[in-house]
C-alpha positions as CSV (number, residue, x, y, z in Angstrom):
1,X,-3.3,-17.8,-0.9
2,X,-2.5,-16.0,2.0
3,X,0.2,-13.2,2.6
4,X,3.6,-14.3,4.6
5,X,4.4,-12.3,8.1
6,X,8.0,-12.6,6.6
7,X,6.8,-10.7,3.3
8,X,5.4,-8.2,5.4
9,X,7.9,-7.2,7.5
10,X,10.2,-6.8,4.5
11,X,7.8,-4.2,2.9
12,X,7.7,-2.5,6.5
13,X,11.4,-2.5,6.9
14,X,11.0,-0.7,3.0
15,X,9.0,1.4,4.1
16,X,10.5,2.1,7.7
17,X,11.7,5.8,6.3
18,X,8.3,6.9,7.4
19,X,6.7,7.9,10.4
20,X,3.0,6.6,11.1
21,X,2.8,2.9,8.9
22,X,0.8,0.7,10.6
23,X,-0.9,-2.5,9.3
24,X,-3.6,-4.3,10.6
25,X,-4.4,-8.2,9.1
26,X,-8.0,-9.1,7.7
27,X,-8.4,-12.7,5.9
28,X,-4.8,-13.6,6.0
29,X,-3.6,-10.5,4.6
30,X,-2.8,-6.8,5.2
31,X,-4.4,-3.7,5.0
32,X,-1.3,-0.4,4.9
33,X,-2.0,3.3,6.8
34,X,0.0,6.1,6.9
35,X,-1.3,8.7,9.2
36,X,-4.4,6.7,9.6
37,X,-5.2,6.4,6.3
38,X,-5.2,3.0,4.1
39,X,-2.7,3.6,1.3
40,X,-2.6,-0.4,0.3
41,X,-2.1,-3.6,1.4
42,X,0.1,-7.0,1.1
43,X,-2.4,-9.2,-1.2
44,X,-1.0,-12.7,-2.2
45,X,2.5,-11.6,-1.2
46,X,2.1,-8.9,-3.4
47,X,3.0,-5.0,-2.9
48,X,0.0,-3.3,-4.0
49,X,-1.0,0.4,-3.6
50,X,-4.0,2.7,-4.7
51,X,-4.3,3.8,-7.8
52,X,-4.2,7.9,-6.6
53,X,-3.4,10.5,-9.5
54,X,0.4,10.8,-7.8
55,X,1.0,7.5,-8.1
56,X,0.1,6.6,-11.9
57,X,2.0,9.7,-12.3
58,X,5.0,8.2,-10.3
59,X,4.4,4.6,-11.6
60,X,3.8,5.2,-15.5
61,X,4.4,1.8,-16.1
62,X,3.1,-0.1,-12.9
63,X,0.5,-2.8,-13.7
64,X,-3.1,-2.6,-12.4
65,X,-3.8,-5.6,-10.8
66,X,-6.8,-7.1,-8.7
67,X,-6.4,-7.3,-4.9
68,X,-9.3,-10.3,-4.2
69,X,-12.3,-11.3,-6.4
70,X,-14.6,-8.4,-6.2
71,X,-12.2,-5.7,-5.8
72,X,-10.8,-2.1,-7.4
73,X,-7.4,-2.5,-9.3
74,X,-4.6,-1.2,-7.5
75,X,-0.9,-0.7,-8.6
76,X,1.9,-2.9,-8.1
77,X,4.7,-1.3,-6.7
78,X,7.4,-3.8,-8.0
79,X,10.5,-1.9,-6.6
80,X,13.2,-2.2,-3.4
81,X,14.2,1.9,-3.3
82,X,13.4,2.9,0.3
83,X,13.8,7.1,-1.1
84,X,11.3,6.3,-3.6
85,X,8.4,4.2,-1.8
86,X,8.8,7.2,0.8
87,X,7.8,9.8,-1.6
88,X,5.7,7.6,-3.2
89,X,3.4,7.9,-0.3
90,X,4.0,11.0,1.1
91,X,2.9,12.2,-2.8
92,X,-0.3,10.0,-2.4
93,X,-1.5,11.4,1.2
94,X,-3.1,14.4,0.3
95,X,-4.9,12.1,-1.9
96,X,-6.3,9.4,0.0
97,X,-9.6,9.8,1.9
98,X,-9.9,10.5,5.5
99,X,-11.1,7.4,7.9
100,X,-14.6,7.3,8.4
101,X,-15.8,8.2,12.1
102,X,-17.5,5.6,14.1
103,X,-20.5,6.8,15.9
């Protein structure tokens, strides 16, 4: 099942707090950056972020839960508060790797 454009642009106007969030769509669903760097995505209409030491830390009790077939468990952010999904990324930033250079 594919991710809705409307379930999108409410988790971007959740996340509109913070400079630098841009998306880009693969396979009918989303891919999340901040400063360039993928944080998460919108799989199945469903809020998921990386599983970076701030945000277990952060989300004690978020589930792990697979993206696609084939992929690394990431947390589901199950929660509307605009104050905390902003420092809930800003805390994960320092964490996430850097984009790879294209030659």
């Amino acid at each position: 099942m594919a991710s809705s454009k409307d379930y999108l642009d409410f988790i971007l106007d959740q996340l509109s707090g913070l400079d630098e969030i841009t998306y880009k769509a693969m396979m009918g669903e989303y891919i999340l950056y901040y400063r360039g760097r993928i944080f998460g995505g919108i799989y199945d209409d469903r809020f998921l972020v990386k599983p970076t030491q701030s945000a277990k830390r952060m989300m004690p009790e978020a589930d792990l839960e697979l993206p696609y077939e084939g992929a690394k468990e990431m947390l589901l952010v199950d929660m509307e508060d605009r104050a905390f999904l902003k420092e809930l990324i800003e805390a994960m930033y320092p964490e996430l790797p850097a984009p790879k250079k294209r030659k």
